[in-house]
C-alpha positions in Angstrom: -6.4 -10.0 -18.5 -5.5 -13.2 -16.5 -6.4 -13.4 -12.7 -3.0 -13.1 -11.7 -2.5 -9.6 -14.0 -5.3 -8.2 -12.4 -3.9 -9.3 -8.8 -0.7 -7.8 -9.5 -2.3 -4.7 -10.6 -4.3 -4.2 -7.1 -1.1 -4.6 -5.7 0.8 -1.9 -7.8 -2.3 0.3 -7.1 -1.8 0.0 -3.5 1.7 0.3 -3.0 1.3 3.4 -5.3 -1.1 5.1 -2.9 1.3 3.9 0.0 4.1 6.1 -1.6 1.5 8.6 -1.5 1.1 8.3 1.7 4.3 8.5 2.5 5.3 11.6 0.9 2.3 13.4 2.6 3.8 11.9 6.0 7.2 14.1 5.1 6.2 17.0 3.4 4.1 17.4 6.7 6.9 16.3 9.1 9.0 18.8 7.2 6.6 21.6 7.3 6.6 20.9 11.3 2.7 20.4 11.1 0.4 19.0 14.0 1.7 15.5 15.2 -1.4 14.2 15.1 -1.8 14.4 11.6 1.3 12.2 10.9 0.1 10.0 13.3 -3.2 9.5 11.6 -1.0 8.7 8.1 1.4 6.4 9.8 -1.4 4.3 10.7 -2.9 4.4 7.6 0.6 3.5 5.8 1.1 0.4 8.3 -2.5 -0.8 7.5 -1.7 -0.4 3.8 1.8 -1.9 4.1 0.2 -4.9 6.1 -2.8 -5.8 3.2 0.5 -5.8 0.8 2.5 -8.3 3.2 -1.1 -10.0 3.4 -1.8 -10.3 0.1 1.1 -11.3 -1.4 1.3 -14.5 0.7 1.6 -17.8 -1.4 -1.8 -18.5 -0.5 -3.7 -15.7 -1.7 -2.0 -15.8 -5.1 -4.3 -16.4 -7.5 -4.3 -20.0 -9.0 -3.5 -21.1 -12.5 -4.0 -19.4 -15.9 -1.6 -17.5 -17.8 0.4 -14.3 -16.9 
């Protein structure tokens, strides 16, 4: 697999475990748990959501071969 298939795989497999994330942020908004526990996810979703933005900057694309 080319560089740049196996870059836009990490990047599927994080935004996968962002929606993850994400749904465990509403089923426990909707089940009225502790706050603190959505707080804790929230930052973890920003941090993932931030390595995306990161990562898929121009720059840290991978360079040349085949897709």
């Amino acid at each position: 697999m080319s560089a740049l298939l196996d870059f836009i795989e990490e990047q599927q497999d994080i935004a996968e475990q962002l929606c993850m994330v994400l749904e465990a942020i509403d089923a426990l908004h909707d089940a009225d748990i502790d706050r603190r526990a959505c707080e804790g996810l929230i930052f973890i979703a920003r941090d993932m959501a931030q390595r995306l933005d990161a990562n898929l900057c121009g720059e840290k694309l991978p360079k040349g071969g085949e897709a």
